[in-house]
mmCIF file of the N, C-alpha and C atoms, coordinates in Angstrom:
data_MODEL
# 
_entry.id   MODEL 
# 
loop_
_atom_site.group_PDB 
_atom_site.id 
_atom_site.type_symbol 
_atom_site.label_atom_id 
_atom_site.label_alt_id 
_atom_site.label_comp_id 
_atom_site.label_asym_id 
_atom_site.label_entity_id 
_atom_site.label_seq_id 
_atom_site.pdbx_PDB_ins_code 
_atom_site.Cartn_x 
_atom_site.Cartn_y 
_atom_site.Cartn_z 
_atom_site.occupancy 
_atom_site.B_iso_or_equiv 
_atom_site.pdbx_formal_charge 
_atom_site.auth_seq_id 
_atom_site.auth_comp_id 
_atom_site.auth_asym_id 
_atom_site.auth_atom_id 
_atom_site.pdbx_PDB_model_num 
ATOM 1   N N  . UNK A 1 1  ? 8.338   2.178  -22.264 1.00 0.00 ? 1  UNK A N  1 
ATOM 2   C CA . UNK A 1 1  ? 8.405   2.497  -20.846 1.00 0.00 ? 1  UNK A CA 1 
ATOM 3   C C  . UNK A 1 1  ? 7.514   1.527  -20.071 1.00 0.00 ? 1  UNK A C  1 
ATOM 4   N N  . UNK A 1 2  ? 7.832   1.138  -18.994 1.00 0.00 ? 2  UNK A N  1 
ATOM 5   C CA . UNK A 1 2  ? 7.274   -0.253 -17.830 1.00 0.00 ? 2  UNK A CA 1 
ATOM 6   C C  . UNK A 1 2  ? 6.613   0.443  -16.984 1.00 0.00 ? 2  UNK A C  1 
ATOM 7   N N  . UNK A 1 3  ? 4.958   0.278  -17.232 1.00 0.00 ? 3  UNK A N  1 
ATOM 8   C CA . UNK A 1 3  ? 4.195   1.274  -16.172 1.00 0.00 ? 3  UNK A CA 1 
ATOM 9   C C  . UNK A 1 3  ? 3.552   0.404  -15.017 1.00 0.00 ? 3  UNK A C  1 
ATOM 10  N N  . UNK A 1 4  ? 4.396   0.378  -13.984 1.00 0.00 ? 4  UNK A N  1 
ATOM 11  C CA . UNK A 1 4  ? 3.839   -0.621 -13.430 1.00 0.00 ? 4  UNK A CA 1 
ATOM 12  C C  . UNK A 1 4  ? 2.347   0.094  -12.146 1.00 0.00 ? 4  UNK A C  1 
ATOM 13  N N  . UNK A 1 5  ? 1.452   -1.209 -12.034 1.00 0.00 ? 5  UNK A N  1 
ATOM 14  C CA . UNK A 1 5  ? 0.582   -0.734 -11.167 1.00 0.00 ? 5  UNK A CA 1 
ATOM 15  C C  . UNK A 1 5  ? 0.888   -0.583 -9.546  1.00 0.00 ? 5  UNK A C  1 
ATOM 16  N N  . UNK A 1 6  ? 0.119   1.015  -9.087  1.00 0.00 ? 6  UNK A N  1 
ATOM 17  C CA . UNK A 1 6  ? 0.437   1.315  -8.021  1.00 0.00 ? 6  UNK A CA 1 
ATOM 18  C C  . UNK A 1 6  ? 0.075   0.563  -6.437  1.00 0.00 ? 6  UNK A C  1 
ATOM 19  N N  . UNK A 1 7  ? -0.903  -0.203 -6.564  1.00 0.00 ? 7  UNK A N  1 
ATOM 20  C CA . UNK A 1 7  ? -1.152  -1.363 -5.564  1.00 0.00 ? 7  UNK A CA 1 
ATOM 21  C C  . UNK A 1 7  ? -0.699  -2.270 -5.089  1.00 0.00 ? 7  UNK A C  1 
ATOM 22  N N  . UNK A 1 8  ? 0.081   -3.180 -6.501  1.00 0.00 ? 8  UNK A N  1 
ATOM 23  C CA . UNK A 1 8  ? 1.231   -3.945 -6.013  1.00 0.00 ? 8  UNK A CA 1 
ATOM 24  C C  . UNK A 1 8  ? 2.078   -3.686 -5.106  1.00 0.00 ? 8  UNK A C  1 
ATOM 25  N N  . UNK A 1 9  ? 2.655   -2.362 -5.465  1.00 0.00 ? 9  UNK A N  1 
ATOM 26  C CA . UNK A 1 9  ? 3.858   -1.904 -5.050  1.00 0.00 ? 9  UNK A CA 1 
ATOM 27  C C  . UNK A 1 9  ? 3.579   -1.757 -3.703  1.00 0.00 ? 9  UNK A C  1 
ATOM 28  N N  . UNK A 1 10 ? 2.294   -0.765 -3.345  1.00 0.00 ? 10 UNK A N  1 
ATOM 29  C CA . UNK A 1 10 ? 1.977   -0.757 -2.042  1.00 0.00 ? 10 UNK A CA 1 
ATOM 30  C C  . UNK A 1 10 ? 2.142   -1.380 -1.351  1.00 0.00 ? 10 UNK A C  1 
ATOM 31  N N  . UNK A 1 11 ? 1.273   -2.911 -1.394  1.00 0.00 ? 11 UNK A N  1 
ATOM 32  C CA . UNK A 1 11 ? 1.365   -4.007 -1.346  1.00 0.00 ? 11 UNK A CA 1 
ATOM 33  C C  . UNK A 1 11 ? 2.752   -4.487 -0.847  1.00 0.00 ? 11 UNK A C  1 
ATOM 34  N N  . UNK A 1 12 ? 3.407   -4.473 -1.632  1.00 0.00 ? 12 UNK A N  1 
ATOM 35  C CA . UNK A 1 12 ? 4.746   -5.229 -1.234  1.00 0.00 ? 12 UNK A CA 1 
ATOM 36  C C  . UNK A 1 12 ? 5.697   -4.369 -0.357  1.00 0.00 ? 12 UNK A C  1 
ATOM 37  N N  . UNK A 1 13 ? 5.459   -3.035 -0.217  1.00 0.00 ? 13 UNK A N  1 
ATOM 38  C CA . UNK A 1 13 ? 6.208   -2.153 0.967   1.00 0.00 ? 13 UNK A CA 1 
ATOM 39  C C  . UNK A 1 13 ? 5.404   -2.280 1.647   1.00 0.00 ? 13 UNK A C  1 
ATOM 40  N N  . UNK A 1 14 ? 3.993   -2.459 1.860   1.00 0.00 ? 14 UNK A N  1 
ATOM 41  C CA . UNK A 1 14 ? 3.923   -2.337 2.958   1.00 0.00 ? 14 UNK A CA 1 
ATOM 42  C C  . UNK A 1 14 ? 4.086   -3.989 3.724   1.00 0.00 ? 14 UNK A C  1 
ATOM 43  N N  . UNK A 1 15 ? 4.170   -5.174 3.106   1.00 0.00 ? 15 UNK A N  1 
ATOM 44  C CA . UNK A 1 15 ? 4.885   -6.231 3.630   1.00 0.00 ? 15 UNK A CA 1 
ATOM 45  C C  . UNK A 1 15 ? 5.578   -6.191 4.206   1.00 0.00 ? 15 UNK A C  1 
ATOM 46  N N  . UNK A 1 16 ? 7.090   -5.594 3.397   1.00 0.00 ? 16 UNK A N  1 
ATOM 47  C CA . UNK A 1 16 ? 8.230   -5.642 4.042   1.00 0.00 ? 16 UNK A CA 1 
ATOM 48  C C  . UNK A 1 16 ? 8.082   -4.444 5.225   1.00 0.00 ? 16 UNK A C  1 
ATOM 49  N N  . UNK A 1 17 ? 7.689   -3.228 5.481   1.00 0.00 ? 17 UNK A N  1 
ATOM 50  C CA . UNK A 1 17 ? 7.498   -2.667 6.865   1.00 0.00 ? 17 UNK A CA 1 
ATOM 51  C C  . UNK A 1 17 ? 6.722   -3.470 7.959   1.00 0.00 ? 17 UNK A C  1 
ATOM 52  N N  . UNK A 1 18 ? 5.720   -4.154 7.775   1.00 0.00 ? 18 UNK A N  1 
ATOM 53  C CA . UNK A 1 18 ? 5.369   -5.230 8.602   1.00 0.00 ? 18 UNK A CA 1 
ATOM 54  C C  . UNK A 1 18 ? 6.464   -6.241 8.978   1.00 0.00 ? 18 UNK A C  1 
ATOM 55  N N  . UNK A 1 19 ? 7.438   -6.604 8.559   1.00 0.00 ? 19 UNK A N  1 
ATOM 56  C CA . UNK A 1 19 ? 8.305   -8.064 8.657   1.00 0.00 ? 19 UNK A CA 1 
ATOM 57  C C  . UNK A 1 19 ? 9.328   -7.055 9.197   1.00 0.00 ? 19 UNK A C  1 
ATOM 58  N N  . UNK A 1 20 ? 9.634   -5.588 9.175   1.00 0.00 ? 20 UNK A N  1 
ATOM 59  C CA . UNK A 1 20 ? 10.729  -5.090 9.474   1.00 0.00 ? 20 UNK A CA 1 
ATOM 60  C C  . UNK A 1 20 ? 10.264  -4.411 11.114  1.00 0.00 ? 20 UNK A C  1 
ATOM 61  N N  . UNK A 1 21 ? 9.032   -3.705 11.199  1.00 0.00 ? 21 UNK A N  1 
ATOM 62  C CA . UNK A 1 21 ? 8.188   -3.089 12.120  1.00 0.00 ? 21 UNK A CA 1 
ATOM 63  C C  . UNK A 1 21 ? 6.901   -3.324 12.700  1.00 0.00 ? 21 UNK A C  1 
ATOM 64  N N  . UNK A 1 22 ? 6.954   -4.749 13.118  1.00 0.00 ? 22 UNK A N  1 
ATOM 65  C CA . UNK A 1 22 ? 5.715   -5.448 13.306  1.00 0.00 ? 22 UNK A CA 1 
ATOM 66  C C  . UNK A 1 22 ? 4.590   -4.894 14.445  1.00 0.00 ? 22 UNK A C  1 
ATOM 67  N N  . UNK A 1 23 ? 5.108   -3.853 14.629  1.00 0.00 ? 23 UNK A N  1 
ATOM 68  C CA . UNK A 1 23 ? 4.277   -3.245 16.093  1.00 0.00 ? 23 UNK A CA 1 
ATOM 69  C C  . UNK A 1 23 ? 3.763   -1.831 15.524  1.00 0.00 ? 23 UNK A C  1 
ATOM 70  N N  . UNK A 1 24 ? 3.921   -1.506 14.141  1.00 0.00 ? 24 UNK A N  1 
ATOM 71  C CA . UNK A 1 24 ? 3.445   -0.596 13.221  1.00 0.00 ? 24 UNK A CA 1 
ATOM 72  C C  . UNK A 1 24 ? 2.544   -1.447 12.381  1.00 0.00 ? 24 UNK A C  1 
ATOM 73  N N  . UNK A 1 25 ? 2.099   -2.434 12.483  1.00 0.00 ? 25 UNK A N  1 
ATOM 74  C CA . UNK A 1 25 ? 0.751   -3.581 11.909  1.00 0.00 ? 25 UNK A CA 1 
ATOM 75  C C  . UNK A 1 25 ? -0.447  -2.437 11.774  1.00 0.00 ? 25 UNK A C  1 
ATOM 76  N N  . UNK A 1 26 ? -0.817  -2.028 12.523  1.00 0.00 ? 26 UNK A N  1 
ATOM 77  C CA . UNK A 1 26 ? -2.172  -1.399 12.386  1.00 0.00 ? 26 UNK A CA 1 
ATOM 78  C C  . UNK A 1 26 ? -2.359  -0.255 12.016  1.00 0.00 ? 26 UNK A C  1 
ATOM 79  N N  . UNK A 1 27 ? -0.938  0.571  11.958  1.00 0.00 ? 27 UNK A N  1 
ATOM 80  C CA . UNK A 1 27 ? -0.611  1.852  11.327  1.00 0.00 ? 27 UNK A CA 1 
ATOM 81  C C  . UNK A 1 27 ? -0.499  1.729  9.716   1.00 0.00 ? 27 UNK A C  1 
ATOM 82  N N  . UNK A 1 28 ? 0.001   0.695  9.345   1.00 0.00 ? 28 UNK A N  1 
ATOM 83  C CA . UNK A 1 28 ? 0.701   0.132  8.049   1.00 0.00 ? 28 UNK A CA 1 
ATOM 84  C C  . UNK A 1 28 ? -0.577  -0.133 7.427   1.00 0.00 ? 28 UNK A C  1 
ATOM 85  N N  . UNK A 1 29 ? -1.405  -1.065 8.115   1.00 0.00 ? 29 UNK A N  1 
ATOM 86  C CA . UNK A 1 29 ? -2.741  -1.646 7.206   1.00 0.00 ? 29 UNK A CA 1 
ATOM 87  C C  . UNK A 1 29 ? -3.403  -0.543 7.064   1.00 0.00 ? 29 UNK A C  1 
ATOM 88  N N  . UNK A 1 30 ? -3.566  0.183  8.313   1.00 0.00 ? 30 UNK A N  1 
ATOM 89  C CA . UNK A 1 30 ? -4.706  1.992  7.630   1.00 0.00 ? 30 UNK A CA 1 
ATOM 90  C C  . UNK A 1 30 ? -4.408  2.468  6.610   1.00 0.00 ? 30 UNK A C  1 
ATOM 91  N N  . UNK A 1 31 ? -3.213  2.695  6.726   1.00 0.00 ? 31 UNK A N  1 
ATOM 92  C CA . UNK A 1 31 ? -2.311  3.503  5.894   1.00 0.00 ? 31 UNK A CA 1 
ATOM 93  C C  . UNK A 1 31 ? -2.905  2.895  4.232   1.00 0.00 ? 31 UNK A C  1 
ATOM 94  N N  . UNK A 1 32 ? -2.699  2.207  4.344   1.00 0.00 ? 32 UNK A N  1 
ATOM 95  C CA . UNK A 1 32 ? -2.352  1.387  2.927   1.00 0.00 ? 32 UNK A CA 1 
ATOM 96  C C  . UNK A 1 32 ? -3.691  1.372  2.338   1.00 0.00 ? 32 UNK A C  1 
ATOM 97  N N  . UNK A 1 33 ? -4.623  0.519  3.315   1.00 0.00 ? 33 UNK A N  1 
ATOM 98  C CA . UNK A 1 33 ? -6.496  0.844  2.957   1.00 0.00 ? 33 UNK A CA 1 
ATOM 99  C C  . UNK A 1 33 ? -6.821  1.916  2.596   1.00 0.00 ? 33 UNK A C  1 
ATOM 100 N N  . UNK A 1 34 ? -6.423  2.688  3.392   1.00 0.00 ? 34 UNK A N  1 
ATOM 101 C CA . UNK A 1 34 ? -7.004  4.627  2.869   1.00 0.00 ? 34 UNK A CA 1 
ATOM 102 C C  . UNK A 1 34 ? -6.639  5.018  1.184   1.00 0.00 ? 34 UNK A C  1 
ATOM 103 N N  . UNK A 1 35 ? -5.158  4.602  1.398   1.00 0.00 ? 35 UNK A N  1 
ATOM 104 C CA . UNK A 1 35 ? -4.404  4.502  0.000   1.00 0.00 ? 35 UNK A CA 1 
ATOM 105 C C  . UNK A 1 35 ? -5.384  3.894  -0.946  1.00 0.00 ? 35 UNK A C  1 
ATOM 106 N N  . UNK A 1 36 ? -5.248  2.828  -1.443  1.00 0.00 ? 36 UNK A N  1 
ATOM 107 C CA . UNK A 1 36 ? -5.822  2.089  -2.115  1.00 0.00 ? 36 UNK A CA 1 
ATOM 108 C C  . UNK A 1 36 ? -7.354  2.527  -2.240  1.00 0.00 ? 36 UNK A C  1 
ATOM 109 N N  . UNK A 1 37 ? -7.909  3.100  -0.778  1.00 0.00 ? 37 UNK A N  1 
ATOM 110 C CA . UNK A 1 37 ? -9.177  3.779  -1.196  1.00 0.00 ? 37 UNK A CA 1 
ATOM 111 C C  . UNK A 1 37 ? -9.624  4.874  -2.334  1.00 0.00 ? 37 UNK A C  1 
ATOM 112 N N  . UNK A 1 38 ? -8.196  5.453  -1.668  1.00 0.00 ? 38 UNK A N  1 
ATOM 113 C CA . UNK A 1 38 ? -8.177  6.861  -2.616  1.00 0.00 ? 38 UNK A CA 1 
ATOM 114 C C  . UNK A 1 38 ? -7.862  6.880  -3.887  1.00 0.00 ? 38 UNK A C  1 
ATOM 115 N N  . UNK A 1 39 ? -7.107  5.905  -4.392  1.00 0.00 ? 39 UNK A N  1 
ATOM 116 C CA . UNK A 1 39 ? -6.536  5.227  -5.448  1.00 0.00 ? 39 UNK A CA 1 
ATOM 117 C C  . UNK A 1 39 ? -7.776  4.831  -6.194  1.00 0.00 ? 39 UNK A C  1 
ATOM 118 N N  . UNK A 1 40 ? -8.729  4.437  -5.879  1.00 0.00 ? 40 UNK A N  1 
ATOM 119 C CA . UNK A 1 40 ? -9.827  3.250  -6.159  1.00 0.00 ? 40 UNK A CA 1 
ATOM 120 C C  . UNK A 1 40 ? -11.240 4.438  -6.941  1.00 0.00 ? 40 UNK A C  1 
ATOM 121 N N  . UNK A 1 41 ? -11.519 5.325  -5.871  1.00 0.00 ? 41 UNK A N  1 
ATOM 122 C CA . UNK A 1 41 ? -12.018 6.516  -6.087  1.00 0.00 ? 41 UNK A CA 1 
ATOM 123 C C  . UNK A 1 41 ? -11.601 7.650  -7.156  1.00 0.00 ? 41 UNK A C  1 
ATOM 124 N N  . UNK A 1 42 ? -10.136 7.839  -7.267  1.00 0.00 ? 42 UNK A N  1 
ATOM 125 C CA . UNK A 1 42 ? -9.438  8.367  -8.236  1.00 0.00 ? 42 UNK A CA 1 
ATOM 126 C C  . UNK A 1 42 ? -9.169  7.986  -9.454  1.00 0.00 ? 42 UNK A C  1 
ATOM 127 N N  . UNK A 1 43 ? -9.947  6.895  -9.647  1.00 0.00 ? 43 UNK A N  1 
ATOM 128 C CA . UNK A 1 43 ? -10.107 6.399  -11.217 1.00 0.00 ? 43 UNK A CA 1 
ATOM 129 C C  . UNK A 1 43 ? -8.985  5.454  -11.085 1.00 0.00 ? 43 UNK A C  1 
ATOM 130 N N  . UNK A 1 44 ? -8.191  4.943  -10.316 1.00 0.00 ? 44 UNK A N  1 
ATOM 131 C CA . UNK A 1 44 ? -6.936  3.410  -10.004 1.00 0.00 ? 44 UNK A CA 1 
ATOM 132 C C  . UNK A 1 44 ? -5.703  3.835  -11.497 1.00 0.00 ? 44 UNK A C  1 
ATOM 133 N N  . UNK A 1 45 ? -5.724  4.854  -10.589 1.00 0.00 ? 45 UNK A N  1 
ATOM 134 C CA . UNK A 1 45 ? -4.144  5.409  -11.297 1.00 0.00 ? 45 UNK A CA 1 
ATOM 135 C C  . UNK A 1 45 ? -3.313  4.708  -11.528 1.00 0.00 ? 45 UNK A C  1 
# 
């Protein structure tokens, strides 16, 4: 089974919502920081 890591992925959706919804930029980057925070704190599931 292919376990891939959850940051990348983030990462790369939240790219493409930036290139698709560029006026959601600062909603998208919180979003994603908090994520990755919580992720980071949670032992990086």
């Amino acid at each position: 089974m292919i376990q891939l890591s959850l940051q990348p992925i983030l990462a790369l959706v939240a790219g493409i919502l930036i290139l698709v919804q560029p006026k959601f930029l600062n909603y998208i980057v919180a979003i994603y920081l908090i994520v990755v925070g919580i992720l980071g704190l949670a032992g990086g599931l």
